[in-house]
N, C-alpha and C positions, 0 to 999 in steps of 0.2 A: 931356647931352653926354658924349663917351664921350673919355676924357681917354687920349692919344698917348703911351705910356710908350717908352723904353729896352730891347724884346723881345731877347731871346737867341735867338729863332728857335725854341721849343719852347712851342707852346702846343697846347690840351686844346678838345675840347668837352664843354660842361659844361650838364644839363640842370638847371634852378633850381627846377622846379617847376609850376605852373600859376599862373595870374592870372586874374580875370574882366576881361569890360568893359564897365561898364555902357554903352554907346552900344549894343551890340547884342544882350547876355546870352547871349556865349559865354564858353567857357572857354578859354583861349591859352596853350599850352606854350611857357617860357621858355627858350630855348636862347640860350646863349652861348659866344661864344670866347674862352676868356682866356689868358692868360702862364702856362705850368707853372714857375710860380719861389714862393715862400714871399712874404709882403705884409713891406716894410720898418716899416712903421707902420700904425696904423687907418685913413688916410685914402690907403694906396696901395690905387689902384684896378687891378686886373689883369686887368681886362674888357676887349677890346677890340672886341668884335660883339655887337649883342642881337638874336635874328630871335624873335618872338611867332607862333605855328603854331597855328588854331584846333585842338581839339582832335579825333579820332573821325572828321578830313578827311585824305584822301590828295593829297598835292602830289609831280608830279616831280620829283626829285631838282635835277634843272637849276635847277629856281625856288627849290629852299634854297639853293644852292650861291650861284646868281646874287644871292638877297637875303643871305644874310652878307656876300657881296662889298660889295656898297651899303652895309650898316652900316658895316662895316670903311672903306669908300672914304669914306665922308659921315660920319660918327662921329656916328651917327643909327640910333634903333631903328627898326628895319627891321620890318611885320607885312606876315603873306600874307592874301588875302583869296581867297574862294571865291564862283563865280558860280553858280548854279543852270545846267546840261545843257538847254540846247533838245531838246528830242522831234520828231524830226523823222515828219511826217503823210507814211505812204504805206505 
């Protein structure tokens, strides 16, 4: 759960790193939106979007934008998924 702070209206995007997962053995770039302010204690959370991006796959721009929104809107991690390209015969 991504917990609703008090923003000043200046936040960062912030890449965390990578993540596997075991359901499908990729790798998934962790980006997130947080609050650009300093943490008042250990358990202030300054995340407020988590989008998971397989890794080495290109997504339009619109589909990041559009799922940060959903995390940010659902306070819920948000992951893109990739469909394999039909080939079309002719």
């Amino acid at each position: 759960m991504i917990p609703r702070g008090g923003s000043n209206g200046l936040v960062r995007l912030d890449y965390q790193g990578t993540t596997a997962n075991r359901q499908d053995d990729l790798q998934y770039a962790n980006i997130q939106i947080q609050e650009n302010r300093p943490r008042r204690n250990r358990n202030d959370d300054t995340t407020l979007a988590i989008l998971r991006v397989p890794v080495n796959q290109c997504f339009p721009t619109r589909h990041i934008r559009h799922a940060l929104w959903e995390s940010l809107r659902l306070s819920a991690i948000a992951t893109l998924f990739s469909r394999p390209i039909q080939q079309s015969s002719g």
